[in-house]
Residue frames relative to the residue before (quaternion, step in Angstrom):
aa qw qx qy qz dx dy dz
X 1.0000 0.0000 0.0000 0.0000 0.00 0.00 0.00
X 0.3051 -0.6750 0.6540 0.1534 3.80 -0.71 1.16
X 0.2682 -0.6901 0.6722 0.0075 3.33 -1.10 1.79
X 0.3860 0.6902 -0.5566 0.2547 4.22 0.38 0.88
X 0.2049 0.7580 -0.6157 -0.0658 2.94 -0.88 0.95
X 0.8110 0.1123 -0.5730 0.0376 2.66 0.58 1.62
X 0.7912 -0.3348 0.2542 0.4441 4.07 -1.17 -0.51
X 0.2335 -0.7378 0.6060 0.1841 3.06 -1.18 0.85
X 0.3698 0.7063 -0.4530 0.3991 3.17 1.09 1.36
X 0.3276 -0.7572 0.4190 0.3791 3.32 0.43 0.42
X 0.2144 -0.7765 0.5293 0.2664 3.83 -0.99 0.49
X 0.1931 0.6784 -0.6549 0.2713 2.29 -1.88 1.37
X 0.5335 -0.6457 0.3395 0.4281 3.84 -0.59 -0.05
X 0.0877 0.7126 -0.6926 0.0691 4.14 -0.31 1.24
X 0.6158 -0.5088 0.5907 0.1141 2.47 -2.23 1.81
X 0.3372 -0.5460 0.6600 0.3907 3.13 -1.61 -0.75
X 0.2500 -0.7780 0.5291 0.2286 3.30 -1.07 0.03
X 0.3294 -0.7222 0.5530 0.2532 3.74 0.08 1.19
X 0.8572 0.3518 -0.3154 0.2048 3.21 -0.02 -0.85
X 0.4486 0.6133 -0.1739 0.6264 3.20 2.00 0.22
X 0.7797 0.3967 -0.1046 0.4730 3.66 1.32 -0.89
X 0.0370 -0.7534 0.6533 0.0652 3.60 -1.11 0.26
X 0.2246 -0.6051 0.7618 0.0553 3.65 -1.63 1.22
X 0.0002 -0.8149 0.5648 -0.1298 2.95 -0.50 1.25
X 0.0278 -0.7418 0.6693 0.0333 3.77 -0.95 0.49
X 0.1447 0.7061 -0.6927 -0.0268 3.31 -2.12 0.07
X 0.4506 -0.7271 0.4959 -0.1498 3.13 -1.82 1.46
X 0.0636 -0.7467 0.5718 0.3338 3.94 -0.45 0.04
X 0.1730 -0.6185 0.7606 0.0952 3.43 -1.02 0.84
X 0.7312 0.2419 -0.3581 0.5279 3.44 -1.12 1.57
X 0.2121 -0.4362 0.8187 0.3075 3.34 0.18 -1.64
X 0.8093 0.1927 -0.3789 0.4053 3.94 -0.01 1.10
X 0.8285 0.2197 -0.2336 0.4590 3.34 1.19 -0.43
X 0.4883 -0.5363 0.6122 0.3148 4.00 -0.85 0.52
X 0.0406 0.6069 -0.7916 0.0582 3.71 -0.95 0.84
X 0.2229 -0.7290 0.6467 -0.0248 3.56 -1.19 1.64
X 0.3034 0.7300 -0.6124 -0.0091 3.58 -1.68 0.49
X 0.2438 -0.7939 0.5327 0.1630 3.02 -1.51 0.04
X 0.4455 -0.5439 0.5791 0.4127 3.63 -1.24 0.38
X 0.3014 -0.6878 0.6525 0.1010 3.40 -1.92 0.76
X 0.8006 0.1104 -0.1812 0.5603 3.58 0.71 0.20
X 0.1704 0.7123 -0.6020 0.3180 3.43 -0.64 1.41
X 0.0062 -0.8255 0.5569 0.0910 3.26 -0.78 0.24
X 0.1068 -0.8090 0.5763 0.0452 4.33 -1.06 -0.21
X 0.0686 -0.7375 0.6637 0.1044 3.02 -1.72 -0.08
X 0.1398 -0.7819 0.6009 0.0893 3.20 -1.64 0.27
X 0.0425 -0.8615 0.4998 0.0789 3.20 -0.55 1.45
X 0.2691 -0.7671 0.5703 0.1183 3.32 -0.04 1.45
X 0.2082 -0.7266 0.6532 0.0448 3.82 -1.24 1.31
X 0.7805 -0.3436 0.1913 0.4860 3.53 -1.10 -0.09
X 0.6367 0.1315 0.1785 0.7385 3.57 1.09 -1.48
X 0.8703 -0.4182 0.1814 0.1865 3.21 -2.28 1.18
X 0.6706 0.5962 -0.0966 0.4307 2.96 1.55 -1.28
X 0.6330 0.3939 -0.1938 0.6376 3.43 1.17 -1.10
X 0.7457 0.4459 -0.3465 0.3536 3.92 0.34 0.11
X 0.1032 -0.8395 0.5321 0.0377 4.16 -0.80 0.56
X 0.1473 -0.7654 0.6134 0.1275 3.36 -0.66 0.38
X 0.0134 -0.7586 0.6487 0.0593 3.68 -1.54 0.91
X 0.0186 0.8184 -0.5726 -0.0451 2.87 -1.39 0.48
X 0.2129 -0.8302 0.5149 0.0191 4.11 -0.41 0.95
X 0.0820 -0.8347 0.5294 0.1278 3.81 -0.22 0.76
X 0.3970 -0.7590 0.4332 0.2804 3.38 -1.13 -0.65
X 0.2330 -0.9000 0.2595 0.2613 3.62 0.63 1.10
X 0.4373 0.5626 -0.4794 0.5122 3.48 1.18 0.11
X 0.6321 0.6340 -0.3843 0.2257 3.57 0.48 -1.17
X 0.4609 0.6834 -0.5022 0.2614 3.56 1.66 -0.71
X 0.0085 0.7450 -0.6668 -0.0159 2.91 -1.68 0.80
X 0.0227 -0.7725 0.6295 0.0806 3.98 -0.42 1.08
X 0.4149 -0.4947 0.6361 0.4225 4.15 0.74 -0.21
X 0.6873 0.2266 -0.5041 0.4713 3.12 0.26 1.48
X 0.1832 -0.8073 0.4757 0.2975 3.65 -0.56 0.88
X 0.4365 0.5574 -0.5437 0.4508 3.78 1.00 -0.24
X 0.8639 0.1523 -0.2451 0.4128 3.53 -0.64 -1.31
X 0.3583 0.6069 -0.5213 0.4812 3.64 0.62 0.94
X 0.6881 0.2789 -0.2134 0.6350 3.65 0.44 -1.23
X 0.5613 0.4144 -0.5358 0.4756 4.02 0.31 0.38
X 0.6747 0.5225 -0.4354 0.2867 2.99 0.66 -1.18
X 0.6056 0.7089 -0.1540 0.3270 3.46 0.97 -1.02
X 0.6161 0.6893 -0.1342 0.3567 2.98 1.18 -1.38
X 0.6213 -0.3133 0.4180 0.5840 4.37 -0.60 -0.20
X 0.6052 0.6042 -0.4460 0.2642 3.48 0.35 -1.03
X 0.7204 0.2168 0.0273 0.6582 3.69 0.47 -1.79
X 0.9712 -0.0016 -0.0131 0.2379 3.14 -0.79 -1.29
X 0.3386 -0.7729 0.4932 0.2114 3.40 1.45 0.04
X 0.2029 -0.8327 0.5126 0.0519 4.00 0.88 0.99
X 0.8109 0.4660 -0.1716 0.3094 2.62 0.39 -2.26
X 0.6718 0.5898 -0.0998 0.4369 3.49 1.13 -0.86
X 0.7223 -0.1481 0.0746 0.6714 3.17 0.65 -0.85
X 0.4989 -0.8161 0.2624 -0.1274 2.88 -0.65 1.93
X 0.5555 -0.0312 0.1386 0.8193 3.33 1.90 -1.05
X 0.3250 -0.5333 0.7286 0.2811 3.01 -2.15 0.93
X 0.2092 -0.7024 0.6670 0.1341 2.86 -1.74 -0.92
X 0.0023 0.7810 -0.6238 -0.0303 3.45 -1.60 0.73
X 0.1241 -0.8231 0.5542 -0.0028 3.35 -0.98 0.74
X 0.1311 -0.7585 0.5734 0.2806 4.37 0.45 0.57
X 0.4112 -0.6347 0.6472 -0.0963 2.44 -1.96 0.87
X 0.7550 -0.1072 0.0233 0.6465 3.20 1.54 -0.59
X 0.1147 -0.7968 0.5921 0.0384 3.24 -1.23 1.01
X 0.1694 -0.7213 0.6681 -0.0682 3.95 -1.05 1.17
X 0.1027 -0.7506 0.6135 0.2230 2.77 -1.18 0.99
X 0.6668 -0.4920 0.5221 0.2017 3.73 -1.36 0.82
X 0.6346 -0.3556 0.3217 0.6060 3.26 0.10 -1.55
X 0.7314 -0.3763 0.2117 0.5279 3.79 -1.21 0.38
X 0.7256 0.2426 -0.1879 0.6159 4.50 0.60 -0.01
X 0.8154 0.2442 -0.2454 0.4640 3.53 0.18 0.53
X 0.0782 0.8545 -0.5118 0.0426 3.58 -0.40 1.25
X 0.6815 -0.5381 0.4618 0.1809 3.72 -1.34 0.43
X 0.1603 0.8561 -0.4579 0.1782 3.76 0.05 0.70
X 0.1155 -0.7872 0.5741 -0.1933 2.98 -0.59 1.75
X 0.0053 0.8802 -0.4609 0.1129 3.11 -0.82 1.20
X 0.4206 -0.4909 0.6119 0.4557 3.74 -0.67 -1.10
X 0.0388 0.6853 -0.7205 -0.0988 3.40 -1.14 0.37
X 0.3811 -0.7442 0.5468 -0.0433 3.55 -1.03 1.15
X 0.4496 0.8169 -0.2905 0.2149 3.54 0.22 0.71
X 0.7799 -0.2130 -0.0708 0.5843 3.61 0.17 1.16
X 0.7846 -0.4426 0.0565 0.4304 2.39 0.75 1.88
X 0.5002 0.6170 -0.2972 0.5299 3.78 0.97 0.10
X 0.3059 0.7405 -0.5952 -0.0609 4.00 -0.86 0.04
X 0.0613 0.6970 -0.7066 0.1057 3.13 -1.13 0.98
X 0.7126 -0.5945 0.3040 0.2155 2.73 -1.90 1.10
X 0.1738 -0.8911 0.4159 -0.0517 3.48 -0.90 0.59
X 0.0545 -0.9640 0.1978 0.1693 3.48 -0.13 0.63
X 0.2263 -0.8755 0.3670 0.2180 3.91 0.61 0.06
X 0.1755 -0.8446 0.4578 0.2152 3.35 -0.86 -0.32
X 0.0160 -0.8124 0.5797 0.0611 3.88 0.69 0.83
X 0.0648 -0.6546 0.7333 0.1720 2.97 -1.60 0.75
X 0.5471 -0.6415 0.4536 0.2889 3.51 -1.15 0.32
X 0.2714 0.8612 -0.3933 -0.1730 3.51 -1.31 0.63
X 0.7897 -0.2297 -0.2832 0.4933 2.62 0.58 1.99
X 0.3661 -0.6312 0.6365 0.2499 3.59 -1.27 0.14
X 0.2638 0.6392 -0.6931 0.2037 4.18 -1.00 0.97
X 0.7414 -0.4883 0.4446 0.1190 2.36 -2.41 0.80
X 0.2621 -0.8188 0.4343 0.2690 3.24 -0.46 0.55
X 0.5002 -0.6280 0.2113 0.5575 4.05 -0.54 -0.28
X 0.6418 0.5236 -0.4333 0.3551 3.48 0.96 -0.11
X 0.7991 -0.3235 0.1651 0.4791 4.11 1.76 0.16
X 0.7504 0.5157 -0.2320 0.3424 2.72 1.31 -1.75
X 0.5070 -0.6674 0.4698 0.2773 3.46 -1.36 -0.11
X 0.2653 -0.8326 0.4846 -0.0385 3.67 -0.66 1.01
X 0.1553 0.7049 -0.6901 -0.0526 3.64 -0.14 0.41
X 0.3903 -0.6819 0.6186 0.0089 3.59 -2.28 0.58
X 0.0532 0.8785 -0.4730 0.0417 3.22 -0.08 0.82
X 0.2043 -0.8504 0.4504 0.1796 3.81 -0.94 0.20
X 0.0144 0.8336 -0.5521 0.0119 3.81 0.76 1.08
X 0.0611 -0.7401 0.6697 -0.0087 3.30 -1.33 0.98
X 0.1272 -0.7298 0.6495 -0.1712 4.06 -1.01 0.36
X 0.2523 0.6747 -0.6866 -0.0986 2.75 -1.94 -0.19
X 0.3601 -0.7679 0.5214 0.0934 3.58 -1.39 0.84
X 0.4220 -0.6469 0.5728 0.2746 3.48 -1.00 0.43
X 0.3718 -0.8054 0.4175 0.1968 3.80 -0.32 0.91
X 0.5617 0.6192 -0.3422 0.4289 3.16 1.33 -0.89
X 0.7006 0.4288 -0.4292 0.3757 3.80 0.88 -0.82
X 0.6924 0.5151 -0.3018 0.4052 3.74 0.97 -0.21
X 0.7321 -0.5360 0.2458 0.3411 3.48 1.59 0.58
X 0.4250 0.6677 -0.3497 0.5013 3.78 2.15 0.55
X 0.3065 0.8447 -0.4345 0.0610 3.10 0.20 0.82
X 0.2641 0.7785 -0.4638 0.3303 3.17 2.07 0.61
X 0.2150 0.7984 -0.4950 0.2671 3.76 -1.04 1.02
X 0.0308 0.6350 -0.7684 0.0728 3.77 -1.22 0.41
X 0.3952 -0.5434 0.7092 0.2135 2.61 -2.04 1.67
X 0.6271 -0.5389 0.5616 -0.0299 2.93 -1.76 0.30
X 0.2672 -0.8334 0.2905 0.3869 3.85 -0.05 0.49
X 0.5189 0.6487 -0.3475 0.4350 3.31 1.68 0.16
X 0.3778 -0.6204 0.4006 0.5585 3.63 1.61 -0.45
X 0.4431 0.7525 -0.4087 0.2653 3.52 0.45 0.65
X 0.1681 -0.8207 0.4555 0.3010 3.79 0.09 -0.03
X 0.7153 -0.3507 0.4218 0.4330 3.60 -1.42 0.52
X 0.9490 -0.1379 0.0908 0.2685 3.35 -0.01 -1.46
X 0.4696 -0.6122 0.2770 0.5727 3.85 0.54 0.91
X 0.3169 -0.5988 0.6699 0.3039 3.36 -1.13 -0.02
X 0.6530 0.4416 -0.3691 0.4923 3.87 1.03 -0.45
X 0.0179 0.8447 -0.5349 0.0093 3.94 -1.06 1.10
X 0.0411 -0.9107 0.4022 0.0851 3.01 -0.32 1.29
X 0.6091 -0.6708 0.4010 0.1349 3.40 -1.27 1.20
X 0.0537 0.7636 -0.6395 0.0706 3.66 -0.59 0.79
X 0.0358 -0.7356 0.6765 -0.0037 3.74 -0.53 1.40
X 0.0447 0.7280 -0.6693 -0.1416 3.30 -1.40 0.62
X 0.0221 -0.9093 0.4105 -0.0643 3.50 -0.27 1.67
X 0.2608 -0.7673 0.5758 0.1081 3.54 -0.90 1.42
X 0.0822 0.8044 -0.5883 -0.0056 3.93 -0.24 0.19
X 0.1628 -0.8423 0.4996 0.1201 3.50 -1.20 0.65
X 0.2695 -0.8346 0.3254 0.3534 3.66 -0.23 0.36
X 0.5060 -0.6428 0.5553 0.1494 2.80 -1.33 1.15
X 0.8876 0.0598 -0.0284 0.4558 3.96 0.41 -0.53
């Protein structure tokens, strides 16, 4: 068990950078094929304290924003069925706890907030690296992966299948690829 508590993030207050970042998700549809997407507008932050304890991370998406390169099962996706857009506009996450793993890979517990539902959630970011950018600023990279069980957030849209398979996994798994810059 790695007793760090703390980051070799320096502390202070880092953005994300959307245009640098991706919220990604994916799903089996069938029980044979992997159907991938991502949110386009989302933003976060990480306030990094002295040690694990003194530090949180947020992050706020947009649920229209889904995008799979499909525009039909996009507007489903939206729809009461999954995400209920119209209603509940943006999830959210906010940790609650942070562990470190080993000295580049840490433990992140949080709330997740999502149609209207929050339960706890966990992730796993691993770190890849912290540089200067050319205009001065500083940049750290991070890779956070997960996954959630839709049904607890109120997805219970589905068909079995005659093979005993279902339309769509009920298990989704999360792939973040976050740039963030610091602001202080």
């Amino acid at each position: 068990m790695n007793t760090q508590t703390t980051t070799i993030v320096p502390t202070g207050t880092w953005v994300v950078d959307t245009a640098h970042s991706r919220v990604g998700f994916s799903v089996k549809h069938m029980g044979i094929s992997t159907v991938r997407g991502e949110f386009t507008e989302f933003e976060g932050s990480l306030e990094i304290g002295e040690d694990l304890s003194d530090t949180r991370i947020r992050g706020t998406v947009k649920t229209a924003s889904v995008d799979t390169n499909e525009d039909q099962r996009d507007e489903h996706l939206r729809s009461p069925d999954f995400f209920e857009a119209e209603a509940h506009p943006g999830l959210s996450f906010e940790s609650t706890r942070i562990e470190a793993i080993d000295d580049e890979t840490f433990r992140i517990t949080g709330d997740l907030a999502l149609r209207g539902v929050t339960n706890e959630l966990t992730l796993t970011a691993e770190m890849n690296g912290i540089e200067a950018d050319p205009n001065g600023g500083e940049r750290v990279g991070l890779e956070v992966t997960g996954q959630l069980s839709r049904g607890d957030y109120g997805m219970k849209f589905n068909q079995a299948l005659g093979s005993g398979n279902m339309l769509v996994s009920d298990k989704v798994k999360l792939t973040l690829d976050i740039a963030a810059t610091r602001e202080s």
